[in-house]
C-alpha positions as CSV (number, residue, x, y, z in Angstrom):
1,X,-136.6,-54.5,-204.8
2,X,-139.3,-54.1,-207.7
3,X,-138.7,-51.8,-210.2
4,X,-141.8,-49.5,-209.0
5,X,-143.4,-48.5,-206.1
6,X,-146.2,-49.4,-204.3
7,X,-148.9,-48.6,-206.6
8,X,-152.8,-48.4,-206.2
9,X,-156.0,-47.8,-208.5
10,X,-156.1,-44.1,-207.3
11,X,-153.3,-41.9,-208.3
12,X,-150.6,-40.5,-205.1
13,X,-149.9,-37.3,-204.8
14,X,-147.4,-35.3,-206.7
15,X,-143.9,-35.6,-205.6
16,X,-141.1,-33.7,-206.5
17,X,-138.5,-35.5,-208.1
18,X,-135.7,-36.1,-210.4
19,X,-135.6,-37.6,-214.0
20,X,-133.2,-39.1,-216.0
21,X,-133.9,-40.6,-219.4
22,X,-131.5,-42.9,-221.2
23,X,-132.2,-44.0,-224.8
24,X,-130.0,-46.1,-227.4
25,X,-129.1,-44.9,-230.7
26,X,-129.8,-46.9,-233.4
27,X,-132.4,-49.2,-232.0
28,X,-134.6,-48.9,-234.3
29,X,-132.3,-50.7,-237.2
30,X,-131.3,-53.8,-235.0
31,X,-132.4,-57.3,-235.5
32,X,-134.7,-58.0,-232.6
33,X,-132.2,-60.5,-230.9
34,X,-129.6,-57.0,-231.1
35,X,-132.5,-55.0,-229.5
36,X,-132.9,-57.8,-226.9
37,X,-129.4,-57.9,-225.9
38,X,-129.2,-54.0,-226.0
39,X,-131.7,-53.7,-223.9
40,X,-130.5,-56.1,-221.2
41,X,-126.7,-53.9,-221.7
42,X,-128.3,-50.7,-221.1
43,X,-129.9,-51.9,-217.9
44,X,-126.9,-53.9,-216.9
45,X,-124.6,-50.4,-217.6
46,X,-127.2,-48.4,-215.5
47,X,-127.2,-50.7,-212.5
48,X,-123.6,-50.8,-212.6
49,X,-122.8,-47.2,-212.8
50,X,-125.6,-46.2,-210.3
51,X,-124.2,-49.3,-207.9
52,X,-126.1,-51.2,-206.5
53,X,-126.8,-49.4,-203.2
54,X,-127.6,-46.7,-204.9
55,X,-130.2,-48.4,-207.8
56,X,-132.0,-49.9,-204.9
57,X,-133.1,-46.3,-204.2
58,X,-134.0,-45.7,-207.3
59,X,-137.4,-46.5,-209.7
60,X,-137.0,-47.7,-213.0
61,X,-139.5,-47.9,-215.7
62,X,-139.2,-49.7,-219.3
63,X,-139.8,-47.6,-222.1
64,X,-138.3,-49.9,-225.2
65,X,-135.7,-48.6,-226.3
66,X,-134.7,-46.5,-223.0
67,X,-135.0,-46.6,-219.6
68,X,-136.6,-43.9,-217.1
69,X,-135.2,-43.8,-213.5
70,X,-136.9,-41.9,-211.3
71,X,-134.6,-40.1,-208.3
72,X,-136.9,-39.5,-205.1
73,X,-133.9,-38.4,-203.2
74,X,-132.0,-35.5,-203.3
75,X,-129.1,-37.0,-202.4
76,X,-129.3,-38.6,-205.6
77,X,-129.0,-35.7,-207.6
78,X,-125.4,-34.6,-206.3
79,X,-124.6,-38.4,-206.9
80,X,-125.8,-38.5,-210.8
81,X,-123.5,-35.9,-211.9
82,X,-120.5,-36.3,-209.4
83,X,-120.2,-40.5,-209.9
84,X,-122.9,-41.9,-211.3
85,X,-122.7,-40.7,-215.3
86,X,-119.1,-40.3,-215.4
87,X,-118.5,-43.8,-214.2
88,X,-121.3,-44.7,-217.2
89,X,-119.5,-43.0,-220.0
90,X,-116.3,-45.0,-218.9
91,X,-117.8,-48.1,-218.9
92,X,-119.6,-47.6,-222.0
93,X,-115.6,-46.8,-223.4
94,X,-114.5,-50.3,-222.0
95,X,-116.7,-52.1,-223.7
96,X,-115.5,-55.3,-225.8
97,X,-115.7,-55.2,-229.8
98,X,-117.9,-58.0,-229.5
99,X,-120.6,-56.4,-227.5
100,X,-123.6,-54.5,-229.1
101,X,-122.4,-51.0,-229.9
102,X,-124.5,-48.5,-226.6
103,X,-124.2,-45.3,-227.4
104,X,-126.7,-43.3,-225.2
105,X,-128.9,-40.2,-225.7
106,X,-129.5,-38.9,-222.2
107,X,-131.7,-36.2,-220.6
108,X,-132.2,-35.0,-217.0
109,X,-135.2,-33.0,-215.6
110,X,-137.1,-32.3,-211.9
111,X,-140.1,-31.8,-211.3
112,X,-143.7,-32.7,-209.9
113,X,-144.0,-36.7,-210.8
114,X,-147.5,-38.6,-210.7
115,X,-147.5,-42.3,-210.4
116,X,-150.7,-44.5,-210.3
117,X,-151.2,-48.1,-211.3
118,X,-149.9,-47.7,-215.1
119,X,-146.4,-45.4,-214.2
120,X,-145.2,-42.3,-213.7
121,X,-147.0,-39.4,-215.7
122,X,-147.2,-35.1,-215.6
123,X,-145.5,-32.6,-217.6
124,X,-142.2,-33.3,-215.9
125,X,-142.4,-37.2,-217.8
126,X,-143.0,-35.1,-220.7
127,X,-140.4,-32.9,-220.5
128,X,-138.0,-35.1,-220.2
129,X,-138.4,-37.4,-223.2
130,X,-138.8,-33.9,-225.5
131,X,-135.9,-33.2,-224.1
132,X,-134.1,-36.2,-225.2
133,X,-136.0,-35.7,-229.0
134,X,-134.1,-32.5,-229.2
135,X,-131.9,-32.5,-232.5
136,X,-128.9,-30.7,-230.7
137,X,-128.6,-33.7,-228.6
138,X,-129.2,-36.0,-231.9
139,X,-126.6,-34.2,-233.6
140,X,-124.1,-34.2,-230.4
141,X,-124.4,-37.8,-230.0
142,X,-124.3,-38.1,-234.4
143,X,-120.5,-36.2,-233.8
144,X,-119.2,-36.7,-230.7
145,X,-116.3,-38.6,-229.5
146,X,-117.0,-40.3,-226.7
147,X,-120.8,-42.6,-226.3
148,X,-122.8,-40.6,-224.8
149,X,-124.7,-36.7,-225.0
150,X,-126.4,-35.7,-222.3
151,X,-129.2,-32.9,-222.0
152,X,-130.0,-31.2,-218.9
153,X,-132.9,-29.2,-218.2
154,X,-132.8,-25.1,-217.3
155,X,-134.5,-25.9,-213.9
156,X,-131.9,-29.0,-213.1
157,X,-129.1,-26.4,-214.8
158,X,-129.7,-24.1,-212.4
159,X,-130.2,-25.9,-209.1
160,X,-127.6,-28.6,-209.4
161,X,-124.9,-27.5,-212.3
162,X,-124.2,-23.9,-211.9
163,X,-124.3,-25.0,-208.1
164,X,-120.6,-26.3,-208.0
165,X,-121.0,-29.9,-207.5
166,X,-117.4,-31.4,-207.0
167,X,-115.6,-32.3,-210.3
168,X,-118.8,-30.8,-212.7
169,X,-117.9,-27.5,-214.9
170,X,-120.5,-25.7,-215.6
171,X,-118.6,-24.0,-218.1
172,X,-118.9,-27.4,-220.3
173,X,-122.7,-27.2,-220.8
174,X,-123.7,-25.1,-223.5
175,X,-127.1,-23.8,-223.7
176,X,-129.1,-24.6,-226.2
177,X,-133.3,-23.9,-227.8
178,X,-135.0,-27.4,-228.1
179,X,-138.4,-27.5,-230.0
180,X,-140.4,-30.7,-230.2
181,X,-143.8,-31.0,-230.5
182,X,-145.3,-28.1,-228.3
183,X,-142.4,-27.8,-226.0
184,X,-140.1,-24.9,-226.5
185,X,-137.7,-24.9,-224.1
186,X,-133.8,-23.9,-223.3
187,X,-131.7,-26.6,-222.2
188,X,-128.2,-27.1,-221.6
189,X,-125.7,-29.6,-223.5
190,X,-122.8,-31.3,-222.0
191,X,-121.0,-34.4,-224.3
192,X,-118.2,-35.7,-221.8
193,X,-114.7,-35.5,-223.3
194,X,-116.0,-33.3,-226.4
195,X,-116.8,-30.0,-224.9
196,X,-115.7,-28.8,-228.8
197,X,-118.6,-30.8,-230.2
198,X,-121.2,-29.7,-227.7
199,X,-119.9,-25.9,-228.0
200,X,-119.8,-26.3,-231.5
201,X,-123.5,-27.6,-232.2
202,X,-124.7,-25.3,-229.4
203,X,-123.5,-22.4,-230.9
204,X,-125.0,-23.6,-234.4
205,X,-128.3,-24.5,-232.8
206,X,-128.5,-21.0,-231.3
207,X,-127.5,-19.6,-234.5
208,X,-130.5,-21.3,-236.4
209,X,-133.2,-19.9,-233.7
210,X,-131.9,-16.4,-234.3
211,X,-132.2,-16.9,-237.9
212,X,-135.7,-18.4,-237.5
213,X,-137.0,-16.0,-235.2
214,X,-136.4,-13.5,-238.2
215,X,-132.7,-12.7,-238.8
216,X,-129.9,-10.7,-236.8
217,X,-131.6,-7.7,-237.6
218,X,-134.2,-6.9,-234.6
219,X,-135.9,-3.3,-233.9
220,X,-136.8,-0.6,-235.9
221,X,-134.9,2.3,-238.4
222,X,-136.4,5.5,-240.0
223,X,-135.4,6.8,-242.9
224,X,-136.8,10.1,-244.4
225,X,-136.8,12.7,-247.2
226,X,-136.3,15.5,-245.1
227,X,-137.0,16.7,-241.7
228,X,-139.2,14.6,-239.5
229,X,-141.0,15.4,-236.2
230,X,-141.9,12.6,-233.5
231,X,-144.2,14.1,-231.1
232,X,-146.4,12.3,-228.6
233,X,-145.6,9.1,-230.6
234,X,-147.0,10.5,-234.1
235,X,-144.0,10.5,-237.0
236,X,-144.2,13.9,-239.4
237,X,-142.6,15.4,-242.0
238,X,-141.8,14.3,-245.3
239,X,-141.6,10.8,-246.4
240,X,-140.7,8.9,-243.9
241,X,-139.6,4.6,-244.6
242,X,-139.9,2.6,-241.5
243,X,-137.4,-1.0,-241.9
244,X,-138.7,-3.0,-239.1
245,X,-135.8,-5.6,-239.9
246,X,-138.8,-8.4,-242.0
247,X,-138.2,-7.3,-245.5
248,X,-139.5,-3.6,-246.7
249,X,-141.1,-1.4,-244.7
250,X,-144.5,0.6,-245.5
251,X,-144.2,4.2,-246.3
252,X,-145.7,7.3,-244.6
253,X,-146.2,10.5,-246.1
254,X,-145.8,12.8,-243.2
255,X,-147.9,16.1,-242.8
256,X,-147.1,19.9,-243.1
């Protein structure tokens, strides 16, 4: 079966649909005879752990140094967390000394997915590869254990993980802020067999946005001289210091 559908000059319509993006670290610093042998690994891994029954109902696009699989049915979706990426992250483990080191960087997203004659396109396409930019999942995969970091999506999050699929704890994905490029976005980080790691760098990542966003200290205090009045939203009295949390505050010299 080819690797995409049908495909014509004019673009089909929309179709809703799941995403999962799998990228190799390091690829970027390997001869191009390694690149060319990873490459053929990581699609050999990907067949393999989908099976072939199940790759057949798939789409696959080439993107380098990753590969996109596109998930038209739903039935896929309870199959990629229950079989399908455990069974990768074990093979990945069994791999020979001799073979190229895989390590993946993986993201899964849903959402409305155009194809025409060049590929697949639409802010759901784009999503997804932010989403695998993210420097939580950089850092998991950087730290972790095991050979691959995963990074699911708030919209998959909630309709397929916090749904109770067989043998998938929702209790191991950590949430976490992802900012690339204009997406700002909350996703969720799961590194199988190193729920420490992924906790760990998901609470540090969260950690970092707070700081960002301007500190722990949020809201407003009032200090003042003496008595003060608030009435009708208008502060009075004596000298009044408002500490909006950003540094110091102006003053007001309340009336009489």
């Amino acid at each position: 079966m080819p690797d995409h559908p049908d495909r014509t000059d004019h673009p089909r319509h929309p179709e809703h649909t799941q995403l999962l993006l799998a990228d190799i670290k390091g690829f970027s610093t390997r001869s191009d005879r390694e690149q060319l042998r990873s490459r053929e690994d990581l699609n050999g891994e990907l067949r393999a752990a989908f099976t072939e029954e199940l790759w057949r109902l798939c789409d696959h696009e080439d993107r380098g140094d990753a590969v996109l699989v596109v998930m038209r049915h739903a039935a896929l979706t309870h199959a990629l967390f229950t079989e399908v990426l455990p069974r990768l992250e074990q093979r990945l483990g069994q791999r020979r000394r001799s073979d190229p080191l895989l390590r993946l960087r993986m993201a899964v997203h849903a959402g409305s997915v155009h194809t025409d004659a060049h590929g697949y396109a639409g802010n759901a396409v784009n999503h997804v590869f932010r989403l695998c930019e993210g420097e939580a999942l950089r850092q998991a995969l950087d730290e972790a254990a095991s050979d691959t970091a995963l990074l699911v999506s708030d919209a998959v999050h909630d309709s397929a993980v916090r749904a109770g699929l067989p043998g998938v704890d929702p209790a191991t994905f950590h949430s976490v802020p992802v900012r690339v490029k204009e997406t700002s976005a909350r996703a969720w980080l799961h590194v199988a067999g190193d729920d420490p790691c992924a906790r760990r760098i998901a609470e540090a990542a969260t950690a970092a946005e707070r700081e960002r966003d301007g500190g722990g200290t949020r809201g407003v205090s009032m200090t003042a001289g003496r008595d003060n009045r608030v009435r009708n939203s208008v502060i009075s009295g004596g000298d009044t210091h408002l500490d909006t949390g950003r540094g110091r505050g102006p003053w007001w010299r309340g009336g009489r």
